[in-house]
Rosetta silent file (secondary structure, phi, psi, omega in degrees, C-alpha in Angstrom):
SEQUENCE: XXXXXXXXXXXXXXXXXXXXXXXXXXXXXXXXXXXXXXXXXXXXXXXXXXXXXXXXXXXXXXXXXXXXXXXXXXXXXXXXXXXXXXXXXXXXXXXXXXXXXXXXXXXXXXXXXXXXXXXXXXXXXXXXXXXXXXXXXXXXXXXXXXXXXXXXXXXXXXXXXXXXXXXXXXXXXXXXXXXXXXXXXXXXXXXXXXXXXXXXXXXXXXXXXXXXXXXXXXXXXXXXXXXXXXXXXXXXXXXXXXXXXXXXXXXXXXXXXXXXXXXXXXXXXXXXXXXXXXXXXXXXXXXXXXXXXXXXXXXXXXXX
SCORE:     score description
SCORE:     0.000 S_00000001
   1 L     0.000  -39.505  177.936   65.972   83.925   68.860 S_00000001
   2 H   -60.720  -34.439  177.298   65.301   85.748   65.660 S_00000001
   3 H   -67.077  -39.939 -179.090   67.318   88.728   66.934 S_00000001
   4 H   -66.601  -40.896  178.133   70.268   86.438   67.763 S_00000001
   5 H   -62.949  -41.520 -179.112   70.086   84.827   64.371 S_00000001
   6 H   -65.317  -41.027  177.792   69.998   88.138   62.553 S_00000001
   7 H   -60.072  -47.812 -179.050   72.994   89.379   64.607 S_00000001
   8 H   -63.629  -33.852 -179.362   74.952   86.235   63.823 S_00000001
   9 H   -67.555  -42.947  177.503   74.125   86.385   60.163 S_00000001
  10 H   -61.921  -41.336  176.094   75.461   89.957   60.066 S_00000001
  11 H   -62.818  -39.351  178.458   78.522   88.972   61.917 S_00000001
  12 H   -63.810  -36.646  178.474   79.089   86.087   59.596 S_00000001
  13 H   -63.448  -44.754  175.802   79.015   88.474   56.646 S_00000001
  14 H   -65.810  -36.401 -177.400   81.749   90.654   58.071 S_00000001
  15 H   -68.228  -30.643  179.949   83.797   87.630   59.085 S_00000001
  16 H   -71.626  -37.459  173.974   83.684   86.371   55.517 S_00000001
  17 H   -62.476  -39.936  177.615   84.972   89.768   54.332 S_00000001
  18 H   -60.580  -40.297 -179.405   87.779   89.482   56.864 S_00000001
  19 H   -60.960  -44.870 -176.994   88.654   86.078   55.433 S_00000001
  20 H   -61.874  -32.806  179.800   88.848   87.488   51.936 S_00000001
  21 L   -90.032    5.112 -179.358   91.274   90.150   53.140 S_00000001
  22 L    57.771   35.164 -177.685   93.323   87.611   55.084 S_00000001
  23 L   -78.978  120.493 -179.148   92.864   89.590   58.228 S_00000001
  24 L    61.933   17.075  178.156   94.695   87.806   61.021 S_00000001
  25 L  -130.499  155.205  175.259   94.777   84.663   58.782 S_00000001
  26 L  -112.854  159.383  179.699   97.371   83.219   56.438 S_00000001
  27 L   -61.797  -22.848 -176.865   96.836   81.531   53.155 S_00000001
  28 L   -83.736   -2.547  178.849   98.131   78.294   54.595 S_00000001
  29 L   -67.878  133.517  174.468   95.277   77.906   57.137 S_00000001
  30 L   -83.085  172.911 -172.457   93.094   74.993   56.324 S_00000001
  31 H   -61.593  -41.412 -176.111   89.276   75.141   56.438 S_00000001
  32 H   -64.826  -41.144  178.691   88.982   73.612   59.931 S_00000001
  33 H   -65.190  -42.255  178.655   91.422   76.123   61.480 S_00000001
  34 H   -61.755  -41.011 -177.806   89.567   78.998   59.729 S_00000001
  35 H   -66.472  -38.129  177.466   86.229   77.738   61.021 S_00000001
  36 H   -67.320  -37.790  179.468   87.584   77.525   64.642 S_00000001
  37 H   -67.880  -38.329  178.997   89.020   81.008   64.444 S_00000001
  38 H   -61.549  -42.113  177.429   85.732   82.312   63.068 S_00000001
  39 H   -64.659  -39.399 -178.786   83.849   80.835   66.043 S_00000001
  40 H   -67.728  -38.944  177.864   86.314   82.269   68.493 S_00000001
  41 H   -63.993  -43.039  178.020   86.011   85.729   66.927 S_00000001
  42 H   -57.683  -44.982  179.421   82.223   85.464   67.092 S_00000001
  43 H   -63.134  -36.693  178.757   82.371   84.528   70.729 S_00000001
  44 H   -73.598  -32.286 -172.379   84.498   87.489   71.566 S_00000001
  45 H   -78.343  -30.219 -177.271   82.435   90.014   69.633 S_00000001
  46 L   -74.277  123.736 -174.873   79.035   89.117   71.158 S_00000001
  47 L   -58.450  149.384 -172.755   78.608   91.302   74.303 S_00000001
  48 H   -63.520  -31.255 -176.109   78.700   89.371   77.583 S_00000001
  49 H   -77.032  -10.787  173.859   75.191   90.539   78.564 S_00000001
  50 H   -86.394  -16.186 -178.999   73.828   88.991   75.364 S_00000001
  51 H   -88.786  -17.082 -171.765   75.260   85.560   76.155 S_00000001
  52 L  -146.841  131.423  178.991   73.688   85.279   79.583 S_00000001
  53 L   -76.294  -48.568  176.390   70.421   86.613   81.074 S_00000001
  54 L   -94.783   99.587 -173.102   71.535   86.201   84.741 S_00000001
  55 L  -101.212    0.151 -174.149   75.073   87.588   84.777 S_00000001
  56 H   -58.352  -59.542 -173.543   75.440   88.116   88.535 S_00000001
  57 H   -64.541  -32.678 -173.484   77.086   84.746   89.350 S_00000001
  58 H   -79.030  -37.014 -169.458   79.275   84.635   86.228 S_00000001
  59 H  -115.186  -21.018 -177.215   80.731   88.136   86.277 S_00000001
  60 L  -134.632  137.100  164.608   80.292   89.605   89.774 S_00000001
  61 L   -87.314  178.153 -173.302   80.584   88.376   93.321 S_00000001
  62 H   -61.417  -43.295 -179.282   78.495   90.102   95.990 S_00000001
  63 H   -64.729  -45.001  178.145   81.187   92.643   96.862 S_00000001
  64 H   -63.313  -37.469 -179.479   81.882   93.540   93.189 S_00000001
  65 H   -60.356  -45.624 -179.875   78.169   93.837   92.514 S_00000001
  66 H   -66.623  -46.883 -176.858   77.648   96.309   95.343 S_00000001
  67 H   -65.133  -35.958 -177.100   80.726   98.371   94.480 S_00000001
  68 H   -79.769  -40.951 -173.157   79.852   98.583   90.735 S_00000001
  69 H  -114.734   -0.596  177.487   76.132   99.194   90.957 S_00000001
  70 L    66.911   16.783  179.308   75.656  100.406   94.576 S_00000001
  71 L  -147.778  151.315  173.056   73.052   97.756   95.283 S_00000001
  72 L   -84.502 -179.721 -172.099   73.098   94.009   96.158 S_00000001
  73 H   -64.713  -43.400 -178.639   71.441   91.382   94.006 S_00000001
  74 H   -63.275  -36.541  179.664   68.135   91.314   95.926 S_00000001
  75 H   -69.537  -37.170  178.320   67.858   95.104   95.742 S_00000001
  76 H   -67.860  -41.233  178.111   68.486   95.161   92.032 S_00000001
  77 H   -65.123  -35.387  174.258   65.764   92.575   91.541 S_00000001
  78 H   -60.832  -47.462  178.694   63.444   94.709   93.678 S_00000001
  79 H   -61.986  -39.122  177.084   64.131   97.733   91.496 S_00000001
  80 H   -60.065  -44.609  178.477   63.511   95.632   88.399 S_00000001
  81 H   -64.116  -31.611  177.895   60.130   94.629   89.745 S_00000001
  82 H   -68.848  -36.326 -173.547   59.148   98.217   90.335 S_00000001
  83 H  -125.019   14.814 -177.373   59.858   99.499   86.831 S_00000001
  84 H   -59.126  -43.481 -176.788   60.051   96.411   84.622 S_00000001
  85 H   -68.904  -19.688  179.091   56.822   97.201   82.763 S_00000001
  86 H   -86.838  -18.241  179.097   58.103  100.669   81.921 S_00000001
  87 H   -99.318  -18.723  178.604   61.362   99.406   80.509 S_00000001
  88 L   -64.718  137.774 -179.535   60.192   96.461   78.420 S_00000001
  89 L  -144.960  149.978  175.270   60.207   97.236   74.722 S_00000001
  90 L  -111.985  115.331 -176.128   59.539   95.501   71.480 S_00000001
  91 L  -118.307  144.824  174.982   61.935   96.521   68.787 S_00000001
  92 L   -78.761  -21.018 -178.594   62.217   95.534   65.159 S_00000001
  93 L   -70.620  174.099 -175.970   65.935   95.980   65.249 S_00000001
  94 L   -84.494  -18.739 -172.616   68.415   93.259   66.058 S_00000001
  95 L  -121.907  136.080  175.364   69.823   94.727   69.251 S_00000001
  96 L  -157.358  163.038  179.549   67.992   95.763   72.434 S_00000001
  97 L  -108.944  139.883  176.485   68.594   95.812   76.177 S_00000001
  98 L   -72.260  164.406  176.950   66.490   93.913   78.707 S_00000001
  99 H   -54.300  -44.473  178.389   65.021   95.906   81.621 S_00000001
 100 H   -61.151  -37.132 -179.195   67.768   94.588   83.919 S_00000001
 101 H   -65.935  -39.257  179.503   70.468   95.551   81.455 S_00000001
 102 H   -64.203  -41.229  179.050   68.969   99.100   81.237 S_00000001
 103 H   -63.654  -46.750 -176.406   68.931   99.323   85.033 S_00000001
 104 H   -68.592  -37.339  176.497   72.520   98.176   85.402 S_00000001
 105 H   -63.941  -38.893  178.342   73.704  100.569   82.691 S_00000001
 106 H   -67.047  -47.101 -176.977   71.942  103.494   84.455 S_00000001
 107 H   -63.803  -37.276  178.304   73.265  102.550   87.856 S_00000001
 108 H   -66.265  -38.639  178.144   76.817  102.243   86.556 S_00000001
 109 H   -62.832  -47.281 -178.288   76.517  105.720   84.979 S_00000001
 110 H   -62.229  -32.526 -175.898   75.167  107.126   88.265 S_00000001
 111 H   -82.349  -25.840 -174.859   78.035  105.496   90.213 S_00000001
 112 H  -100.939  -19.355 -179.555   80.966  106.503   87.995 S_00000001
 113 L    67.713   37.049 -175.454   80.082  110.113   87.072 S_00000001
 114 H   -57.628  -36.678 -177.589   81.117  109.298   83.432 S_00000001
 115 H   -67.367  -42.095  177.127   79.381  112.371   82.115 S_00000001
 116 H   -62.672  -36.268  177.830   81.200  114.717   84.406 S_00000001
 117 H   -66.660  -33.043  179.165   84.529  113.127   83.519 S_00000001
 118 H   -67.007  -42.836 -178.138   83.774  113.642   79.827 S_00000001
 119 H   -69.451  -37.568  178.465   83.068  117.343   80.362 S_00000001
 120 H   -58.230  -46.341 -178.085   86.202  117.686   82.565 S_00000001
 121 H   -59.212  -40.969  179.433   88.253  116.266   79.764 S_00000001
 122 H   -63.300  -44.619  177.932   86.851  118.782   77.304 S_00000001
 123 H   -66.467  -35.805  178.750   87.690  121.734   79.543 S_00000001
 124 H   -67.540  -39.794  178.162   91.168  120.274   80.234 S_00000001
 125 H   -66.967  -35.794 -172.367   91.894  119.915   76.531 S_00000001
 126 H   -74.863  -43.766 -172.546   90.517  123.411   75.816 S_00000001
 127 H  -136.505    7.038  179.493   92.421  125.451   78.478 S_00000001
 128 L    71.790   18.816 -177.452   94.472  123.024   80.594 S_00000001
 129 L  -102.735  115.615 -174.948   92.022  123.588   83.490 S_00000001
 130 L   -95.014  153.043  176.156   91.248  120.317   85.280 S_00000001
 131 L    80.873    7.482 -178.377   88.180  119.339   87.331 S_00000001
 132 E   -93.213  131.050  178.742   85.787  121.806   85.627 S_00000001
 133 E  -112.460    3.519  175.998   82.283  120.453   84.756 S_00000001
 134 E   171.105  158.306  178.423   80.847  123.669   83.454 S_00000001
 135 E  -111.798  138.301 -174.900   81.068  127.440   83.040 S_00000001
 136 E  -124.142  144.422  177.011   78.302  129.594   84.699 S_00000001
 137 E  -164.736  167.937  178.685   77.040  133.091   84.114 S_00000001
 138 E  -111.045  154.535  179.170   73.924  135.183   84.120 S_00000001
 139 E  -148.626  126.713 -177.525   72.270  136.922   81.142 S_00000001
 140 E   -84.884  128.199  177.614   69.434  139.484   81.127 S_00000001
 141 E  -110.156  118.469 -176.460   66.669  138.821   78.595 S_00000001
 142 E   -65.896  134.164  179.531   64.527  141.897   77.955 S_00000001
 143 E  -130.871  171.936  178.108   60.798  141.493   78.514 S_00000001
 144 L   -71.646  159.781 -179.425   57.682  143.683   78.409 S_00000001
 145 L   -61.352  127.181 -178.580   56.818  145.808   81.443 S_00000001
 146 L   -74.522  147.633 -179.966   55.162  143.529   84.037 S_00000001
 147 L   -83.445  -17.737 -175.743   51.638  144.208   85.170 S_00000001
 148 L  -125.665  134.346  178.824   52.511  142.794   88.662 S_00000001
 149 L    51.354   49.157 -174.822   55.528  143.726   90.823 S_00000001
 150 H   -56.333  -37.705 -173.819   56.864  145.873   88.042 S_00000001
 151 H   -69.903  -32.014 -177.967   59.814  147.239   89.924 S_00000001
 152 H   -68.244  -15.548  179.008   61.496  143.932   90.754 S_00000001
 153 H   -93.595    0.742  177.091   61.959  143.254   87.005 S_00000001
 154 E   -86.600  125.343 -177.501   63.977  146.451   86.443 S_00000001
 155 L   -93.037 -175.434 -176.602   67.726  145.553   86.339 S_00000001
 156 L   -68.939  -15.174  173.503   70.787  147.631   87.092 S_00000001
 157 L   -96.265   10.972  170.020   70.775  148.890   83.505 S_00000001
 158 L    68.536   37.500  165.022   67.267  150.169   84.033 S_00000001
 159 L  -130.541  163.167 -177.982   65.250  147.922   81.724 S_00000001
 160 E   -80.742  131.169 -177.294   62.773  145.068   82.478 S_00000001
 161 E  -153.745  168.071  164.699   64.276  141.654   82.232 S_00000001
 162 E  -106.732  128.273  179.526   64.510  138.087   83.298 S_00000001
 163 E   -87.270  115.949 -176.417   67.935  137.189   84.747 S_00000001
 164 E  -101.132  119.224  171.992   68.796  133.820   83.175 S_00000001
 165 E   -91.193  129.488 -179.097   71.423  131.547   84.826 S_00000001
 166 E  -136.609  145.309  175.063   73.069  129.104   82.483 S_00000001
 167 E  -122.459  132.496  178.033   75.824  126.480   82.756 S_00000001
 168 E  -134.993  162.019  176.943   77.422  125.124   79.601 S_00000001
 169 L   -92.032 -175.345 -172.792   80.190  122.727   78.680 S_00000001
 170 L   -68.983  -17.278  179.902   83.257  123.438   76.646 S_00000001
 171 L   -95.903    5.895  177.601   81.374  122.811   73.395 S_00000001
 172 L    81.285   25.110  175.627   78.612  125.369   74.099 S_00000001
 173 L   -97.658  133.610 -179.007   75.925  122.856   75.124 S_00000001
 174 E   -70.862  126.101  177.565   73.567  123.938   77.857 S_00000001
 175 E   -98.598  -31.979  179.003   73.908  121.741   80.979 S_00000001
 176 E  -158.161  133.360  179.109   71.541  123.782   83.196 S_00000001
 177 E  -131.711  125.621  179.227   69.296  126.731   82.597 S_00000001
 178 E  -121.677  104.337 -174.153   67.436  128.656   85.381 S_00000001
 179 E  -125.505   75.362 -176.357   65.147  131.202   83.958 S_00000001
 180 E  -137.818  -17.509 -170.131   62.726  132.358   86.661 S_00000001
 181 E   -88.739  138.405  177.837   64.254  135.273   88.510 S_00000001
 182 E   -67.937  163.625 -171.026   63.376  138.943   87.843 S_00000001
 183 L   -61.862  -21.810 -176.350   66.033  141.338   86.544 S_00000001
 184 L   -77.450  -11.708 -179.706   66.739  142.916   89.967 S_00000001
 185 L   -78.256  127.521  178.080   68.176  139.555   91.235 S_00000001
 186 L   -77.780  157.535 -173.723   71.952  139.397   91.206 S_00000001
 187 H   -59.244  -41.387 -176.323   73.822  136.426   89.801 S_00000001
 188 H   -67.336  -41.812  176.364   75.209  135.268   93.135 S_00000001
 189 H   -65.262  -42.285  176.207   71.851  135.204   94.940 S_00000001
 190 H   -60.792  -36.174  177.800   70.283  133.430   92.026 S_00000001
 191 H   -65.836  -43.912 -179.121   72.928  130.736   92.074 S_00000001
 192 H   -61.657  -36.760 -176.559   72.466  130.094   95.793 S_00000001
 193 H   -82.896  -15.896 -175.228   68.724  129.707   95.403 S_00000001
 194 L   -76.500  155.610 -179.662   68.892  127.488   92.336 S_00000001
 195 H   -62.678  -38.171 -178.965   68.641  123.716   92.564 S_00000001
 196 H   -68.971  -33.050  173.303   72.041  123.222   90.945 S_00000001
 197 H   -61.582  -44.568  178.272   73.563  125.592   93.431 S_00000001
 198 H   -64.358  -43.173  176.733   72.088  123.696   96.356 S_00000001
 199 H   -59.669  -42.751  177.697   73.299  120.402   94.907 S_00000001
 200 H   -63.061  -41.361 -177.611   76.807  121.707   94.509 S_00000001
 201 H   -65.031  -33.450  178.030   76.795  123.058   98.047 S_00000001
 202 L   -73.275  -10.927 -176.666   75.764  119.561   99.297 S_00000001
 203 L    88.457   14.706 -179.789   78.734  118.044   97.498 S_00000001
 204 L   -57.632  -29.075 -177.173   76.694  116.147   94.928 S_00000001
 205 L  -111.970   10.096 -179.547   79.343  116.808   92.272 S_00000001
 206 L   -63.515  140.657   13.903   82.455  116.721   94.399 S_00000001
 207 L  -100.733   25.569 -177.133   85.366  116.850   93.620 S_00000001
 208 L   -88.351  164.526 -176.608   84.401  118.748   90.450 S_00000001
 209 E  -135.117  157.854  165.563   83.887  122.482   90.128 S_00000001
 210 E   -92.236  169.788  174.611   82.091  125.169   88.098 S_00000001
 211 E  -130.241  128.263 -170.558   83.920  128.163   86.845 S_00000001
 212 L  -143.019  172.573 -178.294   82.403  131.633   87.149 S_00000001
 213 L   -81.017  177.516 -176.618   83.129  135.352   87.157 S_00000001
 214 L   -68.534   -7.850  176.677   84.049  137.558   90.058 S_00000001
 215 L   -74.764  -11.486  178.029   80.389  138.330   90.757 S_00000001
 216 L   -99.619  150.533  172.080   80.115  134.932   92.410 S_00000001
 217 L   -71.802  135.378  177.370   81.526  133.910   95.798 S_00000001
 218 L   -74.538  121.434 -179.562   84.598  131.697   95.491 S_00000001
 219 E  -134.123  176.448  179.742   83.859  128.317   97.007 S_00000001
 220 L   -64.633  -18.676 -177.083   85.254  124.774   96.725 S_00000001
 221 L  -113.237   -0.512  175.932   82.671  124.072   94.024 S_00000001
 222 E  -139.078  111.931 -175.815   82.697  127.455   92.129 S_00000001
 223 E   -97.428  125.558  175.969   86.058  128.862   91.157 S_00000001
 224 L  -111.841  163.073 -177.119   86.442  132.593   90.537 S_00000001
 225 L   -75.530  155.174  170.164   89.442  134.526   89.216 S_00000001
 226 L   -68.914  132.828  178.031   92.163  136.259   91.270 S_00000001
 227 L   -68.691  -43.538 -175.823   91.470  139.978   91.259 S_00000001
 228 L  -139.530   85.709  179.389   95.190  140.840   91.493 S_00000001
 229 L   -55.716  136.405 -177.436   97.535  137.893   91.000 S_00000001
 230 L  -109.878   -7.689  178.061  100.690  138.212   93.128 S_00000001
 231 L  -150.062  175.015 -172.158  102.781  135.376   91.739 S_00000001
 232 H   -67.908  -38.505  175.852  103.252  133.244   88.607 S_00000001
 233 H   -59.527  -42.645 -178.786  100.863  130.319   89.722 S_00000001
 234 H   -67.199  -35.007  177.918   98.089  132.802   90.382 S_00000001
 235 H   -64.395  -44.355  175.447   98.766  134.456   87.068 S_00000001
 236 H   -60.659  -43.527  179.967   98.596  131.096   85.251 S_00000001
 237 H   -60.315  -43.699 -179.021   95.419  130.298   87.063 S_00000001
 238 H   -63.670  -38.998  178.451   93.865  133.621   85.962 S_00000001
 239 H   -65.031  -49.054  179.915   94.833  133.001   82.352 S_00000001
 240 H   -61.749  -41.830  177.467   93.413  129.459   82.314 S_00000001
 241 H   -57.889  -48.467  178.108   90.302  130.739   84.103 S_00000001
 242 H   -58.641  -45.778 -177.995   89.710  133.441   81.595 S_00000001
 243 H   -66.377  -40.653  179.932   90.136  131.110   78.667 S_00000001
 244 H   -68.067  -41.953 -174.206   87.785  128.537   80.180 S_00000001
 245 H   -69.390  -24.909 -175.342   85.134  131.096   81.169 S_00000001
 246 H   -65.119  -15.551 -179.552   84.877  132.652   77.717 S_00000001
 247 H   -67.840  -29.819  177.062   82.935  129.592   76.586 S_00000001
 248 H   -68.064  -37.642 -179.656   79.873  130.817   78.487 S_00000001
 249 H   -70.550  -36.239  174.407   79.957  134.144   76.773 S_00000001
 250 H   -64.488  -36.614 -176.273   80.226  132.409   73.379 S_00000001
 251 H   -63.063  -47.472  176.612   77.376  130.117   74.419 S_00000001
 252 H   -61.433  -37.787  175.900   74.991  133.111   75.020 S_00000001
 253 H   -59.541  -45.567  178.239   76.098  134.584   71.709 S_00000001
 254 H   -60.970  -42.478 -179.791   75.327  131.374   69.867 S_00000001
 255 H   -68.604  -38.626 -178.051   71.833  131.144   71.389 S_00000001
 256 H   -74.754  -30.401  175.229   71.020  134.790   70.708 S_00000001
 257 H   -69.369  -36.152  179.614   72.250  134.578   67.098 S_00000001
 258 H   -73.091  -38.191 -175.231   70.039  131.530   66.558 S_00000001
 259 L  -125.023   80.050 -172.975   67.092  132.998   68.326 S_00000001
 260 L   -57.380  -17.834  178.964   67.247  136.879   68.028 S_00000001
 261 H   -58.294  -31.165  178.888   64.108  137.250   70.169 S_00000001
 262 H   -69.405  -24.811  178.100   66.430  136.714   73.114 S_00000001
 263 H   -86.220  -47.233 -176.342   68.535  139.662   71.991 S_00000001
 264 H   -80.753  -19.614  177.541   65.896  142.098   70.937 S_00000001
 265 L   114.624  148.479  179.897   63.510  141.268   73.761 S_00000001
 266 E  -108.795  112.035 -171.550   60.383  139.185   74.368 S_00000001
 267 L   -86.304   65.288 -179.820   57.319  141.390   74.439 S_00000001
 268 L  -139.144  163.707  173.915   55.454  139.085   76.886 S_00000001
 269 L   -71.863  156.140 -166.777   54.635  138.955   80.597 S_00000001
 270 H   -55.592  -44.730 -176.030   57.257  137.245   82.811 S_00000001
 271 H   -59.292  -50.684 -176.698   55.585  133.750   83.097 S_00000001
 272 H   -70.622  -34.423 -178.395   55.149  133.305   79.365 S_00000001
 273 H   -64.715  -37.745  179.655   58.559  134.963   78.594 S_00000001
 274 H   -62.197  -39.474  179.949   60.265  132.390   80.862 S_00000001
 275 H   -67.059  -38.425  177.454   58.741  129.524   78.978 S_00000001
 276 H   -68.604  -36.896  178.644   59.900  130.972   75.649 S_00000001
 277 H   -61.045  -45.467 -179.426   63.411  131.449   77.048 S_00000001
 278 H   -65.296  -35.862  178.792   63.599  127.816   78.156 S_00000001
 279 H   -61.841  -41.952 -174.848   62.270  126.622   74.834 S_00000001
 280 H   -66.193  -38.300  178.679   65.037  128.515   73.033 S_00000001
 281 H   -68.849  -38.454  176.130   67.820  126.917   75.136 S_00000001
 282 H   -62.595  -46.009 -179.225   66.349  123.426   74.657 S_00000001
 283 H   -62.381  -35.568  175.845   66.176  124.043   70.903 S_00000001
 284 H   -60.597  -42.665  177.817   69.825  125.237   70.944 S_00000001
 285 H   -64.515  -38.309  178.953   70.905  121.914   72.359 S_00000001
 286 H   -66.669  -39.253 -179.762   68.894  120.082   69.750 S_00000001
 287 H   -60.596  -41.060  179.038   70.464  122.218   67.041 S_00000001
 288 H   -67.204  -42.610  178.979   73.948  121.269   68.315 S_00000001
 289 H   -65.313  -29.665  176.791   73.106  117.579   68.477 S_00000001
 290 L   -88.974    7.013 -178.941   71.761  117.758   64.929 S_00000001
 291 L    53.608   43.338  173.695   74.930  119.693   63.844 S_00000001
 292 L   -76.857  137.879 -172.801   73.019  122.666   62.586 S_00000001
 293 L   -71.476  152.643  176.812   75.373  125.479   61.560 S_00000001
 294 L   -70.768  164.771  177.440   75.747  128.650   63.677 S_00000001
 295 L  -102.820  151.281 -173.280   74.448  131.978   62.406 S_00000001
 296 L   -98.047    9.310 -176.276   76.740  134.859   61.457 S_00000001
 297 L   -62.474  137.218 -177.793   74.529  137.692   62.570 S_00000001
 298 L   -84.716   93.184 -178.308   76.567  140.407   64.360 S_00000001
 299 L  -115.195  126.946  178.442   74.901  140.605   67.762 S_00000001
 300 L   -80.015   88.819 -172.857   76.679  142.393   70.638 S_00000001
 301 H   -63.517  -21.739 -175.904   75.975  139.786   73.275 S_00000001
 302 H   -82.271   -3.184 -178.011   77.627  141.805   76.023 S_00000001
 303 H   -60.960  -38.579 -178.167   75.095  144.605   75.666 S_00000001
 304 L  -103.480    0.000    0.000   72.828  142.897   78.194 S_00000001
């Protein structure tokens, strides 16, 4: 109740400001009309899930509930019983979600693929390429000579490395990083063996696609460029593909400029080097979310 009162007090404060500015009101309104309008605005602004604890009967019939959240009412209650104690929280703030509200929000997200749609929109705005949920490529990170199975860490450029597979969005945020394979592993084989590659092959992200270079096999879920376009549509595809794919190259450059150890090499054994690599990519995402500026160091990211 204290939370509801605090929310209503804050709302009343802003409503009074609206009154002073005559927002949606005229000077001829009497006090009773103004009071009724204030109540109506308050009723509309309070989220529906804050007005009712059990919202099944009011907002969803059985069919709508199943289509929206992929479970019926009894199953939702079963899920709530399993994890209720892990979702309950005591907050000092005025707004919070109940365990069931958190469950419904998560299930709706899982059912709609909202995140994929957001990334698709970013790529579409960037290069006019629709249905793309990420750009993929591999990058070799130099490491010390391994004490065990030394030869498998030697890549095609004849130095010891970890081949890192990464997928990023149009803004240079890491969506997936796979940093376990020795340098002799090629990009296509690494993708097939990775969890994200297996999920894409199963159709978990259908009808969306990744975009990658010619080193990958062209599949319904990973689009590669035409080697030699023979008509105008193919040429336009190649141009849009190149523009979209360049984001992964910039992505590796951003990470290496922020953490030059990835450029100059990590003088550690493979196991520890892989953990350092993963930490750098995680920190890169944190830096983006915190709006930390990029570094201007001139690093030739294509060298590796």
């Amino acid at each position: 109740m204290n939370d509801d009162r605090g929310f209503n007090e804050e709302l009343e404060f802003y409503l009074n400001d609206l009154d002073e500015m005559n927002y949606e009101l005229t000077s001829s309104d009497d006090e009773e009309v103004r009071r009724e309008r204030r109540i109506e605005v308050r009723r509309r602004m309070v989220p529906f899930y804050s007005r009712r604890t059990d919202m099944y009967d009011e907002f969803f019939n059985d069919d709508q509930l199943y289509k929206t959240f992929r479970f019926d009412k009894s199953s939702l209650q079963f899920i709530e019983g399993l994890i209720n104690d892990k979702l309950e929280r005591k907050l000092n703030g005025r707004k919070f979600l109940t365990p069931m509200q958190q469950i419904l929000a998560a299930l709706n997200f899982y059912a709609t693929g909202t995140f994929q749609k957001e990334v698709c929109l970013e790529f579409s705005e960037f290069a006019g390429f629709r249905g793309i949920i990420g750009a993929i490529d591999g990058c070799h990170i130099k490491i010390a000579r391994s004490w065990v199975d030394e030869k498998i860490y030697v890549n095609r450029k004849n130095f010891h490395s970890i081949n890192v597979q990464a997928i990023c969005d149009a803004n240079g945020r890491a969506l997936s990083v796979y940093a376990k394979k020795p340098g002799s592993t090629n990009d296509a084989a690494m993708f097939v063996e990775s969890i994200i590659g297996q999920r894409l092959a199963r159709g978990d992200f259908s009808p969306f696609h990744l975009i990658g270079g010619s080193g990958y096999a062209c599949t319904p879920y990973l689009l590669t460029p035409y080697a030699a376009p023979i008509n105008d549509p193919q040429q336009r595809f190649k141009v849009a593909h190149k523009k979209s794919r360049c984001v992964i190259e910039r992505f590796f450059g951003m990470v290496k400029r922020r953490f030059p150890a990835l450029f100059f090499g990590i003088r550690m054994q493979p196991g520890r080097a892989c953990r350092v690599i993963m930490a750098c990519f995680i920190l890169h995402n944190i830096a983006l979310s915190r709006r930390q500026p990029d570094f201007d160091d001139d690093i030739a990211v294509n060298q590796f």
